[in-house]
Structure formats: C-alpha cells, structure tokens
GUVEXKE-817296 format. One record per residue (C-alpha): residue number from 1; residue in three letters; x, y, z. Coordinates in Angstrom, 3 decimals, padded with zeros to 6 digits. Example, Ala and Ser with C-alpha at 12.3 -4.5 7.8 and 13.67 -1.06 7.14 Angstrom:
2
SITE   gugu   nulum         c1         c2         c3
SITE      1     ALA    012.300   -004.500    007.800
SITE      2     SER    013.670   -001.060    007.140
This chain:
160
SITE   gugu   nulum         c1         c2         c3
SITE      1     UNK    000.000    000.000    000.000
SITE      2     UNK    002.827    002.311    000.567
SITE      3     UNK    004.643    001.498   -002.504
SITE      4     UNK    001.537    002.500   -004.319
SITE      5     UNK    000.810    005.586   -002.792
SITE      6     UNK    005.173    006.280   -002.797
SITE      7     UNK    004.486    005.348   -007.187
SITE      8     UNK    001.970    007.815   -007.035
SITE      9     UNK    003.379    010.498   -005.339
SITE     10     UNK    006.194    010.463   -007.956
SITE     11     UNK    004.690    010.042   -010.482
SITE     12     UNK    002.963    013.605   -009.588
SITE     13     UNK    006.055    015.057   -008.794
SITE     14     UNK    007.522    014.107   -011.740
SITE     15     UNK    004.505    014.784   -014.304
SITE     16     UNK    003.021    017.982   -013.365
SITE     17     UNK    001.106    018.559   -016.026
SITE     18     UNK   -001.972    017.151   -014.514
SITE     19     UNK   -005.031    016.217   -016.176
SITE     20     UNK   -006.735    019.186   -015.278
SITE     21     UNK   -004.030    021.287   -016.492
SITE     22     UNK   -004.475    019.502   -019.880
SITE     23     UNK   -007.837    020.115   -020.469
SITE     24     UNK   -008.045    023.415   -020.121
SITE     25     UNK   -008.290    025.572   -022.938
SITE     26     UNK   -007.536    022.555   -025.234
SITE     27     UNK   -009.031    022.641   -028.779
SITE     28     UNK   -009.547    020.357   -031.042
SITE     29     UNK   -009.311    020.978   -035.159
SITE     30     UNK   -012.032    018.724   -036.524
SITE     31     UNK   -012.252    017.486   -040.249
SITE     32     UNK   -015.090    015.628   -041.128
SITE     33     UNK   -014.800    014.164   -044.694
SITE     34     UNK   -017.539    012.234   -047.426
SITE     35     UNK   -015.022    009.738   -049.099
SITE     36     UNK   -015.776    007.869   -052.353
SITE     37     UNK   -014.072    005.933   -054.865
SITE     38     UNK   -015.198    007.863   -058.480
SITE     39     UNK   -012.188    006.050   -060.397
SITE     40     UNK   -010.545    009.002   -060.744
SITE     41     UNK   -006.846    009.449   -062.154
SITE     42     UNK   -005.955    011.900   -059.592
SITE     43     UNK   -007.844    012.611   -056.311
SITE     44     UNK   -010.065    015.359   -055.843
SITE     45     UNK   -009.977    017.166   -052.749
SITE     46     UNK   -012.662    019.903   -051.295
SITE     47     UNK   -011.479    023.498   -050.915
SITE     48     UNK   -010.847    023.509   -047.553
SITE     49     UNK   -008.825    020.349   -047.078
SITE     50     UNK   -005.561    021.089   -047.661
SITE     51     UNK   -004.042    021.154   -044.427
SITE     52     UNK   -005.149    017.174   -044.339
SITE     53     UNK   -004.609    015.897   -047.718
SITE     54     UNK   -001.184    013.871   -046.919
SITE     55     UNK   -003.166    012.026   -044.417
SITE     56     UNK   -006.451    011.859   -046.870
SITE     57     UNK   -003.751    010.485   -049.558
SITE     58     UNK   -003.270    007.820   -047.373
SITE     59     UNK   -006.839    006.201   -047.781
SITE     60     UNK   -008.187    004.237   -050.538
SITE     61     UNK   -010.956    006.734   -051.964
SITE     62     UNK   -010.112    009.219   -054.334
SITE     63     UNK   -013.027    011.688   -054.025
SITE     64     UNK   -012.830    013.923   -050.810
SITE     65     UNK   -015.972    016.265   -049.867
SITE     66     UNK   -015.463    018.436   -046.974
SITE     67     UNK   -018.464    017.570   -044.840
SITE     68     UNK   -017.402    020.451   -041.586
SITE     69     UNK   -014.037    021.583   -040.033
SITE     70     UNK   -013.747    023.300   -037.112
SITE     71     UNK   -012.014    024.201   -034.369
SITE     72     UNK   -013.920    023.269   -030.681
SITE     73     UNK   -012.923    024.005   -027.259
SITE     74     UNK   -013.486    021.478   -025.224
SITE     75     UNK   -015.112    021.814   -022.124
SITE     76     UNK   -012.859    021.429   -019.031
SITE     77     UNK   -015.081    019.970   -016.793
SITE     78     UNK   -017.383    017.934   -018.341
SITE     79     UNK   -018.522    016.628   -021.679
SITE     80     UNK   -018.493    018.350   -025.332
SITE     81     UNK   -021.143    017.098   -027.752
SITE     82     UNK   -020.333    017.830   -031.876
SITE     83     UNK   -023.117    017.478   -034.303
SITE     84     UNK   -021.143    016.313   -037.055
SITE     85     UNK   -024.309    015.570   -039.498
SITE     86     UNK   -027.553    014.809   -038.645
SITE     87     UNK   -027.478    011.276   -037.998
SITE     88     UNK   -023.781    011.238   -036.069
SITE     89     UNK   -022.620    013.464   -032.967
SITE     90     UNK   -019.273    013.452   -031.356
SITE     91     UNK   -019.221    013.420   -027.424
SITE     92     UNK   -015.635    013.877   -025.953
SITE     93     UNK   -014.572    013.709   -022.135
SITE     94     UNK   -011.515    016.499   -021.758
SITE     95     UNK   -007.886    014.954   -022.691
SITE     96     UNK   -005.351    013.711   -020.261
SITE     97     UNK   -001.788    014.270   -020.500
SITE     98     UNK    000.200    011.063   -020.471
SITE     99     UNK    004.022    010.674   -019.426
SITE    100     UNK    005.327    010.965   -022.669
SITE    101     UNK    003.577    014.257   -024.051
SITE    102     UNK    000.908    012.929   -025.463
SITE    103     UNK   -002.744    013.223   -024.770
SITE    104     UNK   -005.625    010.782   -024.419
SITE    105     UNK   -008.453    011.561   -025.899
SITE    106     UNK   -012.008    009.833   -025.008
SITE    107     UNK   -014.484    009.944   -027.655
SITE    108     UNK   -017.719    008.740   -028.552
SITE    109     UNK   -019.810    008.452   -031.890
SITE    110     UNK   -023.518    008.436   -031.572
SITE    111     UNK   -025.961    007.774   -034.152
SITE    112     UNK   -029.293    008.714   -034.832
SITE    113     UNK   -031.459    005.838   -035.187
SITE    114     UNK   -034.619    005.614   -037.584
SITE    115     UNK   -037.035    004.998   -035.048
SITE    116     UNK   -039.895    006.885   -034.132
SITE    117     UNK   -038.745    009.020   -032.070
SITE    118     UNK   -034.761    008.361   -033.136
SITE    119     UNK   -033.056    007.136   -030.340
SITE    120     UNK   -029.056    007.824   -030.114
SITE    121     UNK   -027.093    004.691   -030.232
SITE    122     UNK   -023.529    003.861   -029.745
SITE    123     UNK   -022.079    004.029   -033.238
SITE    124     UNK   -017.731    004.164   -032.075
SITE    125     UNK   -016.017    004.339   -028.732
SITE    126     UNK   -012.795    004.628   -028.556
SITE    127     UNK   -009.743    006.343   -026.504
SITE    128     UNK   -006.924    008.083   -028.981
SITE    129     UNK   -003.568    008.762   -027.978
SITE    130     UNK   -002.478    012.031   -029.678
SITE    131     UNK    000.762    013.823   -030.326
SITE    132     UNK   -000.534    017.445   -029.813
SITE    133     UNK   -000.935    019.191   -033.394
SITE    134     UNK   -000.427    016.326   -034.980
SITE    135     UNK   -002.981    014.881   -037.293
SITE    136     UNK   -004.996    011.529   -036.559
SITE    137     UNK   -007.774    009.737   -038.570
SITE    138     UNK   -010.898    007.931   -037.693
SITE    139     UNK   -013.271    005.774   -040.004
SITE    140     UNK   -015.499    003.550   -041.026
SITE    141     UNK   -018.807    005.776   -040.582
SITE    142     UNK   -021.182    004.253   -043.678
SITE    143     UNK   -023.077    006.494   -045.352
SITE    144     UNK   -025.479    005.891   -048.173
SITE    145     UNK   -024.113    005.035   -051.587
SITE    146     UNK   -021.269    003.664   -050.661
SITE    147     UNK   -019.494    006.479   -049.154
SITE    148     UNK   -017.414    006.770   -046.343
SITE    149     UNK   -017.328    009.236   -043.492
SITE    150     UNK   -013.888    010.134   -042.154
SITE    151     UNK   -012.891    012.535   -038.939
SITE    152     UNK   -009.533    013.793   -038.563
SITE    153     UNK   -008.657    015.062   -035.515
SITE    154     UNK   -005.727    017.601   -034.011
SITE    155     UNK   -005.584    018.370   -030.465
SITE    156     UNK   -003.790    021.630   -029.513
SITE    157     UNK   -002.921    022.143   -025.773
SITE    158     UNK   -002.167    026.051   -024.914
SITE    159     UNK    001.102    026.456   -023.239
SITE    160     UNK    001.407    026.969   -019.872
C-alpha cells in the first residue's frame, strides 16, 4: 500500500502537467470528410482540405468532400457534444496528458437511429492517444451510396 501511494506520489512530482491542467483551454481541429471511390486518375480534394490531404492520400478513396471543419474548445469539466451531421454526434470527455507528451483523448460516436422518435445509439467508442498538433484519422462511418465518413482530428494544448 505504501509502494503504491510512494508510485503515485512520484509520479505527480515528476509529471506535473496534470489532467486538469491539460484540459483546459484545449481545442480540437475537426475534419469531417464524405469519401468515395469515383475512379478518378488523380484525387479530388474539397477546398478547404488542404491542411489534411497527406493524411487523406493515405486512404483508398479518391473523391474527398469536406463535410465540416472546425475548431472546438473542449469543455474542461465535463462533456463536449459535436453534431457532425444529422445522424452522427461526437461526445468527448476532456484529454489527459500522459508521461510521454501525449494526450488521451475519449471519444464517442452516436448515431441517430430511424425509429420513431430516433433514439441515439452507440455508433464508435474509442480512446486516442495524440501527439498534440499532430494529425490523426478515424473511419469507417457508412453512409449511403457507398461512401465513407472520415474525422480527422488535431488536439492543440495552450502552453502553460
């Protein structure tokens, strides 16, 4: 029991940056983007993409339709909800700062169901483990026709 609380106690010492700390004032730059494969020779990308097209390039669709970007602060001390279209929404706990600099990020996808009324369901959960500013992708959000739904996500933390 000692050890533990002794592991503890250094491991606050020696990581200030508490999670608290991280959280506040952090923003997240949000990309949502409609992929399809047209057969294209070269991909097409949206106005409004270019900051993410080396990471777009990456996938295996060469049609990219910017869907929303954004930047939202997220809420220190509770949860931030993102309508991203009308049938998905983003929930997202505040990030944690890990050991190494990097910062864990909680999310949720909900989606709109086609009952009567809809009901939300549980469409993604997943925790992310971001390099702040750096770019990260999440897929595999059908949409009709074939098309995919993509979210990239960057995570800035303000200095302190």
């Amino acid at each position: 029991m000692i050890r533990c609380l002794l592991a503890v106690l250094l491991a606050v010492i020696a990581f200030p940056w508490s999670a608290a700390q991280a959280a506040e004032g952090s923003e997240l730059k949000l990309w949502v983007v409609e992929a399809t494969t047209e057969k294209r020779e070269k991909p097409q990308y949206d106005k409004g993409l270019e900051a993410i097209e080396r990471v777009l390039s990456a996938l295996p669709h060469d049609t990219y339709r910017k869907v929303h970007t954004g930047k939202h602060t997220l809420l220190a001390d509770g949860l931030t909800r993102i309508m991203i279209t009308k049938t998905y929404t983003l929930e997202t706990k505040p990030p944690v700062a890990t050991s190494d600099g990097r910062l864990r990020l909680r999310l949720r996808i909900l989606m709109k169901t086609t009952d009567k009324p809809p009901k939300e369901i549980e469409a993604v959960s997943t925790e992310l483990l971001l390099q702040p500013d750096k770019q990260l992708v999440v897929r595999g959000l059908k949409q009709k026709g074939g098309k995919e739904l993509v979210l990239v996500f960057a995570l800035t933390v303000p200095p302190k």
